[in-house]
C-alpha positions as CSV (number, residue, x, y, z in Angstrom):
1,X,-75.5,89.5,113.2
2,X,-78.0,92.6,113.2
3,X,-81.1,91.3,111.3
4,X,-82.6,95.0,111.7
5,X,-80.1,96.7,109.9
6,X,-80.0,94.1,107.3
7,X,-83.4,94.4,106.7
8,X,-83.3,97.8,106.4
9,X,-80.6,97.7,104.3
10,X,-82.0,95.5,101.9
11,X,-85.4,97.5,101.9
12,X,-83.6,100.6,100.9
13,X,-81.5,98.6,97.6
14,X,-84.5,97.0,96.1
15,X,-86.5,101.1,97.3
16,X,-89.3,98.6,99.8
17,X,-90.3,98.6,103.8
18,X,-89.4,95.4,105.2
19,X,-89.5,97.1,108.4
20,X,-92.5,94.9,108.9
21,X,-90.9,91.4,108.1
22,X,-90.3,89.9,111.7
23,X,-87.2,87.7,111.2
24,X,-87.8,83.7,112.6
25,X,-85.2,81.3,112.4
26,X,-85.6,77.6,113.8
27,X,-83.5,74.8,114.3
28,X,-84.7,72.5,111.6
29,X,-84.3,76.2,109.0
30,X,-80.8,76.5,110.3
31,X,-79.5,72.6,109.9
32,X,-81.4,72.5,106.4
33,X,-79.4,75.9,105.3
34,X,-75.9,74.8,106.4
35,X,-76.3,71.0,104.6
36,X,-77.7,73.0,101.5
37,X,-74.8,76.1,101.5
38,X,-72.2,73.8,102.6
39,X,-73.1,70.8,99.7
40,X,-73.5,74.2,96.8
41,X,-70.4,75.5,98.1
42,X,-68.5,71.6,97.7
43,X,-69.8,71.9,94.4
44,X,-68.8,75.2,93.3
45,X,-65.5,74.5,94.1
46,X,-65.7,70.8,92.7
47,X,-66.2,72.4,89.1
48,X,-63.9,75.6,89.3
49,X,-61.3,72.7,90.1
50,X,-62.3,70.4,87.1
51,X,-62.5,73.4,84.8
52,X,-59.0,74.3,86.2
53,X,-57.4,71.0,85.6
54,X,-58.8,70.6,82.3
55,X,-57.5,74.0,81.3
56,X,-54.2,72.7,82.5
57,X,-54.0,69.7,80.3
């Protein structure tokens, strides 16, 4: 929501400048990122699930 912030932000945790970094998003960057998060995220949940139900029994 506020990339400059952010990047500020982050400079300062890891003690860096990304002051610099110019920030570029695209429509192919942003369709490739939700597929990818939202397939990781089915499949963290897939294996706290199985880990659940084989905990139960």
């Amino acid at each position: 929501m506020v990339p400059d912030g952010m990047m500020q932000m982050s400079g300062n945790m890891v003690h860096s400048n990304f002051a610099d970094i110019g920030w570029s998003l695209h429509w192919t960057g942003f369709l490739v990122g939700l597929v990818a998060w939202s397939f990781l995220s089915g499949l963290f949940v897939w294996a706290i699930a199985a880990t659940y139900n084989r905990l139960l029994g």
